[in-house]
TIKOLSE-918793 format. One line per field, with one value per residue: z, x, y of N, C-alpha, C, CB in turn. Coordinates in Angstrom, 1 decimal. Last residue first. Glycine has a CB too. Example, Ala and Ser with C-alpha at 12.3 -4.5 7.8 and 13.67 -1.06 7.14 Angstrom:
REM TIKOLSE-918793
n_up = c(7.1	7.8)
n_east = c(12.8	13.2)
n_north = c(-2.2	-5.7)
ca_up = c(7.1	7.8)
ca_east = c(13.7	12.3)
ca_north = c(-1.1	-4.5)
c_up = c(7.9	7.8)
c_east = c(12.9	13.2)
c_north = c(0.0	-3.3)
cb_up = c(5.7	9.0)
cb_east = c(14.1	11.3)
cb_north = c(-0.6	-4.5)
END
This chain:
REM TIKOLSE-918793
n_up = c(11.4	8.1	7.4	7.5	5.1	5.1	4.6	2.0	1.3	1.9	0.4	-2.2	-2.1	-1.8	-4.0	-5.7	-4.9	-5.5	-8.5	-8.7	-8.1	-9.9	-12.9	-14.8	-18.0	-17.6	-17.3	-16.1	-14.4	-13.1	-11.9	-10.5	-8.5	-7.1	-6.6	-4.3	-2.6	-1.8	-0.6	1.7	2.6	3.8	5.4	7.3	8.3	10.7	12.1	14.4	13.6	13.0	10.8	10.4	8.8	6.7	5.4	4.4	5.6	4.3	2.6	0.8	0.3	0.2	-2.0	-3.6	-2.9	-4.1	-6.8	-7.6	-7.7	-10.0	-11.6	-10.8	-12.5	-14.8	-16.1	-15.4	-16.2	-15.5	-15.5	-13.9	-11.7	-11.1	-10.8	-8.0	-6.5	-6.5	-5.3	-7.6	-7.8	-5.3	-5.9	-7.9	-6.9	-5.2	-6.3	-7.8	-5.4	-2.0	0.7	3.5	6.3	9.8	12.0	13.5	14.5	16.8	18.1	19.0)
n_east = c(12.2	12.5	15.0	17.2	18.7	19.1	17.0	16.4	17.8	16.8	14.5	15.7	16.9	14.2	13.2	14.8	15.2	12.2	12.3	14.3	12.7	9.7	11.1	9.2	9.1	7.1	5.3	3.1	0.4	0.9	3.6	3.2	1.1	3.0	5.0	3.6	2.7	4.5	6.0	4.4	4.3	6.9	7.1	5.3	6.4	5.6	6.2	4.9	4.4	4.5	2.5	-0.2	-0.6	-0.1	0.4	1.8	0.8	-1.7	-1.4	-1.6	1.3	2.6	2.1	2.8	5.7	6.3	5.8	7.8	9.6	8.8	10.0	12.7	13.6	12.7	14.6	16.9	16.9	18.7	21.7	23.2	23.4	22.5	24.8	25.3	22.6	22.7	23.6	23.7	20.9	20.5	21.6	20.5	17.9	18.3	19.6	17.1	15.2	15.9	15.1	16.8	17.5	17.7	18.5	16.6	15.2	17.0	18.8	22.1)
n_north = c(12.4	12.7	14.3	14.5	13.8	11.3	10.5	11.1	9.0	6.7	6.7	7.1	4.1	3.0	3.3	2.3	-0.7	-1.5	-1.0	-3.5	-5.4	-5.5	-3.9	-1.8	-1.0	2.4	3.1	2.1	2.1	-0.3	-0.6	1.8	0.8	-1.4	-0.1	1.6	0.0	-1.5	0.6	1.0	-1.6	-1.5	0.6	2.8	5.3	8.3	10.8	12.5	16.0	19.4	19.1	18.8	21.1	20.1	16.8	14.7	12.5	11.3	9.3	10.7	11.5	9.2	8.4	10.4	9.9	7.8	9.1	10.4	8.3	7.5	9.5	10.4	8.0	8.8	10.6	10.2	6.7	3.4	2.4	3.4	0.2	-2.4	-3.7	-2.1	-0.3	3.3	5.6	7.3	7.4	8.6	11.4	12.4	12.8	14.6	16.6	17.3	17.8	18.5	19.9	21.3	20.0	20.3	21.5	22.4	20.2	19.4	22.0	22.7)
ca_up = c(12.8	9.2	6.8	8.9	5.6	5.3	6.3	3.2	0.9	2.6	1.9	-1.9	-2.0	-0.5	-2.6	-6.2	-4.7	-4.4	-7.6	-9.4	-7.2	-8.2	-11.6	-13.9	-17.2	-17.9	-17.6	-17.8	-15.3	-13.9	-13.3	-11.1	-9.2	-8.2	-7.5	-5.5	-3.3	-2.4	-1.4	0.3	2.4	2.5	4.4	7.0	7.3	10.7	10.8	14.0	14.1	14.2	10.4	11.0	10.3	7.2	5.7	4.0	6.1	4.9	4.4	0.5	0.3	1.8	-1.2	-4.1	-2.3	-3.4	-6.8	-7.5	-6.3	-8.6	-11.8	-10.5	-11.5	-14.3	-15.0	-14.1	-16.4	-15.3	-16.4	-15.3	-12.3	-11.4	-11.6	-9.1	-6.5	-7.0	-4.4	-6.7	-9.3	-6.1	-4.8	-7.8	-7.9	-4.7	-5.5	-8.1	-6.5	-3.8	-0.1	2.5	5.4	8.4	11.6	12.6	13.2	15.2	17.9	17.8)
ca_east = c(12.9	11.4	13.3	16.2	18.2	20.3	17.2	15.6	18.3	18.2	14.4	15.1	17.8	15.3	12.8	15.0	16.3	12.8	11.5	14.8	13.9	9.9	11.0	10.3	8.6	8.9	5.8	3.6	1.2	-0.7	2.8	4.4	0.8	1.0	4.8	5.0	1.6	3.5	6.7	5.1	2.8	6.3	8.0	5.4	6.5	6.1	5.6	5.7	3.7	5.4	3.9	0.8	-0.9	1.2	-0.2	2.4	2.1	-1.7	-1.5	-2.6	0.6	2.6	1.8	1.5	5.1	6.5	4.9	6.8	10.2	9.3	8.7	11.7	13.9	12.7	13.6	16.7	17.1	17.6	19.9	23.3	23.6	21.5	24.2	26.4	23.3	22.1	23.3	24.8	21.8	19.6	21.9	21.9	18.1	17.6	20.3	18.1	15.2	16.7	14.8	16.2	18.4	16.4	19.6	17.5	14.7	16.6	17.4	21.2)
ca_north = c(12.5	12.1	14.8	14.2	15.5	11.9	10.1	11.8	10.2	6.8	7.2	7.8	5.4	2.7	3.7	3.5	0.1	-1.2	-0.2	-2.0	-5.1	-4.9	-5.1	-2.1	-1.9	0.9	3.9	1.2	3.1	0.2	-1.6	1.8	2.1	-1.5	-1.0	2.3	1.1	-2.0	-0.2	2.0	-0.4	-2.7	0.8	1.4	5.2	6.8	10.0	11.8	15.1	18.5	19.1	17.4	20.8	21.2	18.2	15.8	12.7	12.5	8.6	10.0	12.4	10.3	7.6	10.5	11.5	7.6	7.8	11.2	9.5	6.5	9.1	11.3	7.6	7.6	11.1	11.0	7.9	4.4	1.4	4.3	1.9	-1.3	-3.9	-1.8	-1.2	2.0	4.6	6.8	7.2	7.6	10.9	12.4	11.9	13.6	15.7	17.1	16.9	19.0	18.3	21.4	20.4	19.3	19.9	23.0	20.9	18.2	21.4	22.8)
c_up = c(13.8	10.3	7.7	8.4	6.9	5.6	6.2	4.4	2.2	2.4	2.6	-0.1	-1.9	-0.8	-2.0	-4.4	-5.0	-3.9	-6.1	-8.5	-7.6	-7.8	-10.7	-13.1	-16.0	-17.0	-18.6	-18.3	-16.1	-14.7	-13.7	-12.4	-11.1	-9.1	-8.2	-6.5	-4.7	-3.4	-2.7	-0.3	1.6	2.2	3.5	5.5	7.4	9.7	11.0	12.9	13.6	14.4	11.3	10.8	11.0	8.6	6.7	4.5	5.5	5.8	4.9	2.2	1.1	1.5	-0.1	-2.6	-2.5	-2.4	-4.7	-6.9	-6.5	-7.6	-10.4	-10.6	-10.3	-13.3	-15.0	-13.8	-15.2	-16.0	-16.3	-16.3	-13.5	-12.3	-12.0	-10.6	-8.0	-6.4	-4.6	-5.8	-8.7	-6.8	-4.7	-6.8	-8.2	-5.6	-4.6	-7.5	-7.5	-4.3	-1.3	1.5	3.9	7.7	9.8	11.8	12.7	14.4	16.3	17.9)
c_east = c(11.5	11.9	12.1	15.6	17.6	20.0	18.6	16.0	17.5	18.8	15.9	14.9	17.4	16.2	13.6	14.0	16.0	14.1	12.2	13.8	14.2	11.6	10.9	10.1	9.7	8.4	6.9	4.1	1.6	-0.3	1.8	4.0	2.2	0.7	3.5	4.8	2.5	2.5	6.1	5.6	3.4	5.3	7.5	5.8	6.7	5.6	6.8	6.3	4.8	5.4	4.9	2.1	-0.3	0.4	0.6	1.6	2.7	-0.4	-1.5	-2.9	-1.4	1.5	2.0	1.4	3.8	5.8	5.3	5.9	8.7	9.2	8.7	10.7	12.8	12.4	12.2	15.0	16.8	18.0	18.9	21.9	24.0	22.0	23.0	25.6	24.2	23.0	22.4	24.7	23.1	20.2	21.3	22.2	19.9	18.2	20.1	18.9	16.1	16.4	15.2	16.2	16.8	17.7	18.6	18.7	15.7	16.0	18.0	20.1)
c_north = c(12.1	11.7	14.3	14.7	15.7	13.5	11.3	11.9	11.4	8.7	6.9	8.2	6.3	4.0	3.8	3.8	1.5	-0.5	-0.2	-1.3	-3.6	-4.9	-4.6	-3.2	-2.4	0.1	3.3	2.1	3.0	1.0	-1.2	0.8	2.7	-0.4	-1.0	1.3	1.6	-1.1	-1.4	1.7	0.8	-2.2	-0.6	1.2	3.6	5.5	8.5	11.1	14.0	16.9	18.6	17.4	19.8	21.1	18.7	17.7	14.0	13.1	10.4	9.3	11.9	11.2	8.4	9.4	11.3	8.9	7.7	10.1	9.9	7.2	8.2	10.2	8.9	7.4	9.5	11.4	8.6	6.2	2.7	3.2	2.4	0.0	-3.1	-2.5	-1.1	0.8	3.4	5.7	6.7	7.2	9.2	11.4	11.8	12.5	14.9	16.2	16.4	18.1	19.7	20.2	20.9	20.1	19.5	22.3	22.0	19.3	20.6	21.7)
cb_up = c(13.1	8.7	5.2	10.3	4.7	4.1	6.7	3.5	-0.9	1.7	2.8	-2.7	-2.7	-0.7	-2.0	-8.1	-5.4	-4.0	-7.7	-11.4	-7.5	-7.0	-11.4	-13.1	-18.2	-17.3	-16.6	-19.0	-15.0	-13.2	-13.2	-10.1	-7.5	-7.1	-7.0	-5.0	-2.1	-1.4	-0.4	0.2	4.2	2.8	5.1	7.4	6.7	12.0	9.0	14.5	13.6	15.7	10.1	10.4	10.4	6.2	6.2	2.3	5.9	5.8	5.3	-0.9	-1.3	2.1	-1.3	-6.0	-3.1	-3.6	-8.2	-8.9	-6.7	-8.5	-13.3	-11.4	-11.5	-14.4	-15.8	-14.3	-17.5	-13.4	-15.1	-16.1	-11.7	-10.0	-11.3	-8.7	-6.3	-8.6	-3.6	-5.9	-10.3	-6.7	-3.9	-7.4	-9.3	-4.8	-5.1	-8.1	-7.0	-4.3	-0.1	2.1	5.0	7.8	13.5	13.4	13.4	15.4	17.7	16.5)
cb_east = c(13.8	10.6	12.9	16.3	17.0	21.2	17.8	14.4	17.9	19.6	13.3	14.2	18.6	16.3	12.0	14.4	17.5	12.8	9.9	14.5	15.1	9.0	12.0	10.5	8.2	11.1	6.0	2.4	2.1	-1.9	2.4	5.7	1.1	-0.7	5.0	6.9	1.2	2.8	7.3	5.8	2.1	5.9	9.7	3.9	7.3	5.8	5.8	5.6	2.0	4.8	4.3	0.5	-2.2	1.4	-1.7	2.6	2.9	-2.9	0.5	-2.0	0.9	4.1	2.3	1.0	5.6	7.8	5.6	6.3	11.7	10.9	8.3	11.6	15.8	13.6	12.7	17.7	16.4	17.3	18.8	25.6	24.7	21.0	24.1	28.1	22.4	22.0	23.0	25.3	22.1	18.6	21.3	22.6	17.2	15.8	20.9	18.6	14.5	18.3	12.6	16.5	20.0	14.0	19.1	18.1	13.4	15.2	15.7	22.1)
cb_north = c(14.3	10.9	14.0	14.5	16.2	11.6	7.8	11.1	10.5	5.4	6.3	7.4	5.7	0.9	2.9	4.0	-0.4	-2.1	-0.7	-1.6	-6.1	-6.3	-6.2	-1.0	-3.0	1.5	4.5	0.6	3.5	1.0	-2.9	1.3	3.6	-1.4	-2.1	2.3	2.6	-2.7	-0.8	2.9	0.4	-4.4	0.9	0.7	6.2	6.4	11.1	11.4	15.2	19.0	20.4	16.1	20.5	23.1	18.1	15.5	11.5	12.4	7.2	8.8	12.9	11.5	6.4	10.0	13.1	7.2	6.1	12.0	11.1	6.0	8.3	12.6	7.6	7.1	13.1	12.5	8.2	4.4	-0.5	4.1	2.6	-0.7	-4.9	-2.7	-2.2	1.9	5.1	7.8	8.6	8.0	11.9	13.7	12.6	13.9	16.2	17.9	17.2	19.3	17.0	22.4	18.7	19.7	17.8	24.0	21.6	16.7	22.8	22.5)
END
């Protein structure tokens, strides 16, 4: 079985299922689902923006400088003023976001 038959389909749902489970224990049930979406949408506006989501660069490697999305998720996360989140809360909702990805081989 090829790595591309191994991708699994992305579920926003059990994106965010999957996020909510893999807070840290002082983090879990503080966020809503769609909270935690707002983070997730902020994290895709930053692929979207390094061009990692064109369909021409679909075979193409990607390779995701993870403090450069982590920085862009914050600044855009405090301009917003959705909630007022601490950078740690932002970083765990990334982190389980791309642990959730890793688990579809979204970026192989």
């Amino acid at each position: 079985m090829s790595e591309e038959d191994k991708v699994l389909e992305y579920d926003e749902q059990d994106s965010v299922r999957f996020i909510q489970e893999h807070l840290p224990d002082e983090m879990r049930g503080e966020f809503t689902d769609d909270e935690i979406n707002y983070i997730v949408d902020l994290v895709y506006e930053y692929y979207e923006e390094k061009g990692f989501l064109d369909e021409e660069e679909e075979d193409a490697e990607v390779i995701i400088d993870e403090e450069e999305l982590l920085a862009y998720v914050i600044k855009n996360a405090q301009k917003d003023a959705i909630r007022d989140f601490t950078e740690d809360e932002i970083e765990a909702i990334v982190a389980g976001e791309l642990a959730y990805c890793d688990s579809l081989n979204l970026f192989y």
